[in-house]
C-alpha positions as CSV (number, residue, x, y, z in Angstrom):
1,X,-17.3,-104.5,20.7
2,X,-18.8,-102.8,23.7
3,X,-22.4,-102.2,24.5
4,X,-23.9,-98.8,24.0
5,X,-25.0,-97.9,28.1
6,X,-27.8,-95.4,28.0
7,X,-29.0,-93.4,31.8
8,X,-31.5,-95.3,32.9
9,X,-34.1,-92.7,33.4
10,X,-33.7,-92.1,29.2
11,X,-34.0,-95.4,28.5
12,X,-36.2,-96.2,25.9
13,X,-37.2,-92.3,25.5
14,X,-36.5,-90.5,22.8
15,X,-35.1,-86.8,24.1
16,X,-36.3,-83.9,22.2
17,X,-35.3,-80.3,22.9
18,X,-37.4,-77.3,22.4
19,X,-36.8,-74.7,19.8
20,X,-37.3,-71.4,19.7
21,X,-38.9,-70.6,15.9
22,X,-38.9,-67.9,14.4
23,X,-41.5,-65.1,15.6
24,X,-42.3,-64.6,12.1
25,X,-42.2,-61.0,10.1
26,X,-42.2,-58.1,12.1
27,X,-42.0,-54.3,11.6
28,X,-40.2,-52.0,13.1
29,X,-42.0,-48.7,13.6
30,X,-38.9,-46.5,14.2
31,X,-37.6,-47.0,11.2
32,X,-41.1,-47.1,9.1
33,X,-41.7,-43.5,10.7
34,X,-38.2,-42.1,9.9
35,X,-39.2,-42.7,6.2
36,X,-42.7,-40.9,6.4
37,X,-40.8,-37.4,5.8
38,X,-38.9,-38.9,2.7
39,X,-42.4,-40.4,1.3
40,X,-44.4,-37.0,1.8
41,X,-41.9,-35.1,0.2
42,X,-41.9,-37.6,-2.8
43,X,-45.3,-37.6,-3.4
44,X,-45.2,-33.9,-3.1
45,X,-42.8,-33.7,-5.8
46,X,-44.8,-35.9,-7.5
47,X,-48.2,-33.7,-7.2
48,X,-46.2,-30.8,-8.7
49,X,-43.8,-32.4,-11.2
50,X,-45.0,-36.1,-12.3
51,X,-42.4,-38.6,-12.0
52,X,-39.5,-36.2,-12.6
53,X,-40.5,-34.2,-9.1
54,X,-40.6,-37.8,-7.4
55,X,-37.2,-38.5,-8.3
56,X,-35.9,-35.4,-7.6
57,X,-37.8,-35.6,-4.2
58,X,-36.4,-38.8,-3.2
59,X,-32.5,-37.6,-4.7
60,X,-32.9,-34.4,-2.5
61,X,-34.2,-35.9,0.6
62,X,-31.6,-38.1,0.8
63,X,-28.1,-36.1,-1.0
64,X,-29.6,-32.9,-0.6
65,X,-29.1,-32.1,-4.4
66,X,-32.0,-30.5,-5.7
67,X,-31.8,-31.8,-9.8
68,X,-34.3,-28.2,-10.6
69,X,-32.5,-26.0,-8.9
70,X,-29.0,-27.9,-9.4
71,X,-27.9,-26.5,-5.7
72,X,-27.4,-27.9,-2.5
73,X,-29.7,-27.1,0.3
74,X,-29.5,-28.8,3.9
75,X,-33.7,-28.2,4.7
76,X,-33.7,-31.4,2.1
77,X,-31.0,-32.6,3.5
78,X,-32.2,-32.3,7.5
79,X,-36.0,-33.5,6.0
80,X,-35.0,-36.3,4.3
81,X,-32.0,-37.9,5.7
82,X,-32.5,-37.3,9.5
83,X,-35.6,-38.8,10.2
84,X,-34.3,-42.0,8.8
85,X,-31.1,-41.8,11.1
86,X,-32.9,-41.4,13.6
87,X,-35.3,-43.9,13.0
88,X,-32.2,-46.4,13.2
89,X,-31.2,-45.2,16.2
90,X,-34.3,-45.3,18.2
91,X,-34.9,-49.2,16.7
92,X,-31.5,-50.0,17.9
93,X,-31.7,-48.3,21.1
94,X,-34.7,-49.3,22.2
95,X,-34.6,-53.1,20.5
96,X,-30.9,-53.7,21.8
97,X,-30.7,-51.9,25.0
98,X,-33.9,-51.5,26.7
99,X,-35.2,-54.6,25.8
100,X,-38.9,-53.5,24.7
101,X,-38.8,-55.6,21.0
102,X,-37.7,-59.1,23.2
103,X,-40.9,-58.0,25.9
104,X,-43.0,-57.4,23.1
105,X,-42.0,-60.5,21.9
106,X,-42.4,-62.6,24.8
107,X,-45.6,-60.9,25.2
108,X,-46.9,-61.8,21.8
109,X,-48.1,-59.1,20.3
110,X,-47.9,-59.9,16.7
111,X,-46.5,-58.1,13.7
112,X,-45.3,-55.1,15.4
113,X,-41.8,-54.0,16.9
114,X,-40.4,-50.6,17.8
């Protein structure tokens, strides 16, 4: 059977390789701030109408159905939903194409990404 030849420089060494871990949780602030709208009209709802207005301020922000008037209305629509789009689009944009979540991240700055 043949001998096992190793580089000389490595023999004897063990070789380890660096890993990148995991930076840990993070949030994204785009998308925490295109749900404010959504949460304000919720609580809202849920200042004038108990749990019932809660539900039907969540179920309209985001269908546009209003359940007490049983119509559709597009302000719900435009308050609810929009934001949140948006929100997504501004985390991807930023995060993907500029780069500012990997610089923030390189920089360190804990717990928070855009």
């Amino acid at each position: 059977m043949a001998k096992r030849r190793t580089h000389p420089y490595f023999a004897g060494r063990r070789i380890t390789t660096r890993r990148r871990g995991n930076g840990g949780m993070t949030i994204p602030l785009a998308i925490i701030a295109g749900f404010m709208p959504l949460g304000i009209r919720a609580y809202n709802g849920y200042k004038a109408n108990g749990t019932v207005g809660l539900g039907d301020g969540i179920t309209s922000g985001l269908t546009g159905y209003s359940v007490f008037s049983k119509t559709f209305e597009w302000k719900a629509l435009v308050q609810g939903l929009l934001p949140i789009l948006a929100g997504l689009l501004v985390h991807k944009y930023v995060g993907g194409q500029l780069g500012l979540n990997r610089a923030l991240s390189g920089a360190k700055v804990p717990l928070l990404r855009i």
